[in-house]
C-alpha positions in Angstrom: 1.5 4.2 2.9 3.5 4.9 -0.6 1.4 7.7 -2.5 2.2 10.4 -4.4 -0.9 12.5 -3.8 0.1 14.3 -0.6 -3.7 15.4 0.2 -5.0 12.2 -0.3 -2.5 10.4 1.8 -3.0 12.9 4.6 -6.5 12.2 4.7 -6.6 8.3 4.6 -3.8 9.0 7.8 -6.0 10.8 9.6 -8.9 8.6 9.2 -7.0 5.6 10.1 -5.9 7.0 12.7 -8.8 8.8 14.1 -10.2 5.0 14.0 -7.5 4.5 16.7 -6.0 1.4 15.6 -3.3 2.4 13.5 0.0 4.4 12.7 0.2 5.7 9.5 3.2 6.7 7.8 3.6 8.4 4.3 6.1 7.9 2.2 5.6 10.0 -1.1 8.2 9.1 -3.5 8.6 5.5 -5.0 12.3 5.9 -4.5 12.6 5.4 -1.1 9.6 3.2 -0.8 11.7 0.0 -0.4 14.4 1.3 1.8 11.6 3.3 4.0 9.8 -0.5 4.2 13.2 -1.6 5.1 13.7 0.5 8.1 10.5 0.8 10.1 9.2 -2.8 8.8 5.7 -2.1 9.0 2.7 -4.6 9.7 1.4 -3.8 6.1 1.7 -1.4 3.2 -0.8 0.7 1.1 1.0 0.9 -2.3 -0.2 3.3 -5.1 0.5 2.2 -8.5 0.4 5.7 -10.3 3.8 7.5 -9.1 6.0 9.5 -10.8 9.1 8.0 -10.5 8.7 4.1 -10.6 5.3 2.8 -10.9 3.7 0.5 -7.8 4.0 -2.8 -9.9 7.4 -2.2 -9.7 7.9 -1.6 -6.4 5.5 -4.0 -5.3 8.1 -6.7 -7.0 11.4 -5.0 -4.8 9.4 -5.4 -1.7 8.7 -9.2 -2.5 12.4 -9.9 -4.1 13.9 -8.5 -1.0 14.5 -10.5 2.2 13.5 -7.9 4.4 10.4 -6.7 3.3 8.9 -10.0 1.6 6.7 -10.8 4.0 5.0 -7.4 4.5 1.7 -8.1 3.1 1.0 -5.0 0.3 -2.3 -4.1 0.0 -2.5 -2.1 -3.7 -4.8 1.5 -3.4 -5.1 3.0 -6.7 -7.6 4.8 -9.0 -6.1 2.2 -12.0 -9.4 0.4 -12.1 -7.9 -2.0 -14.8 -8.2 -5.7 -14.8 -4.8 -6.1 -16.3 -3.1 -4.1 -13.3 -5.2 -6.0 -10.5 -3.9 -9.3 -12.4 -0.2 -8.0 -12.3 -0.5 -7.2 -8.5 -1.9 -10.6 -7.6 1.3 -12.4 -10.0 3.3 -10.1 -7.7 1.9 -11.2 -4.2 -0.4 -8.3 -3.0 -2.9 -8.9 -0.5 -5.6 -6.9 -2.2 -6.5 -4.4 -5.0 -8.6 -1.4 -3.8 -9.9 1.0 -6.4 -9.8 4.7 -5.0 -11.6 6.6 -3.7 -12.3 4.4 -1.0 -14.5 5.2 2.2 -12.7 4.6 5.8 -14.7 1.7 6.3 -13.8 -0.5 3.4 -10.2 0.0 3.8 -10.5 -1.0 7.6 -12.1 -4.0 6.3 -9.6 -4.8 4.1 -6.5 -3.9 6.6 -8.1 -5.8 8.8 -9.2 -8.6 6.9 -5.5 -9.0 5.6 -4.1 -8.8 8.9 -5.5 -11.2 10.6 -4.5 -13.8 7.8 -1.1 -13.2 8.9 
């Protein structure tokens, strides 16, 4: 999970996990995002769009220009409820567009949904 908000990334981890299914790990800063995808190659990614540093969009875009990562499916969790943004995260290959906040269930859903795709 890339997010900046530290409390609100906590809290989806816990949930998540609590749910017993999955292994959440935060990665605040949108600088080491890619690199951080790179190493651990996770099953999926919940990508923020708001950061400080680069913005989700963009990092979104690395992740799928990079041969490594490219086939992570990138699910985007944000609280930009903008039709412009969602249409920019589906040109750049995410998996889904979730407007925050979002209840445990419906990302489940959606996590699981996108999983089993793959």
């Amino acid at each position: 999970m890339v997010d900046d908000e530290e409390t609100f990334a906590k809290i989806v981890k816990m949930n998540l996990e609590q749910a017993g299914e999955y292994e959440v790990i935060i990665e605040s800063r949108a600088s080491k995002a890619v690199a951080c995808a790179m190493s651990i190659n996770p099953d999926l990614i919940l990508l923020d769009i708001m950061m400080p540093e680069k913005d989700g969009l963009e990092i979104l875009e690395a992740l799928k220009k990079n041969k490594k990562t490219v086939s992570i499916p990138v699910i985007m969790m944000t609280a930009v409820d903008d039709d412009r943004a969602k249409i920019k995260a589906a040109e750049r290959y995410s998996e889904g567009y979730i407007v925050k906040p979002v209840t445990t269930q419906l990302l489940k859903e959606t996590i699981d949904k996108v999983l089993t795709r793959r």
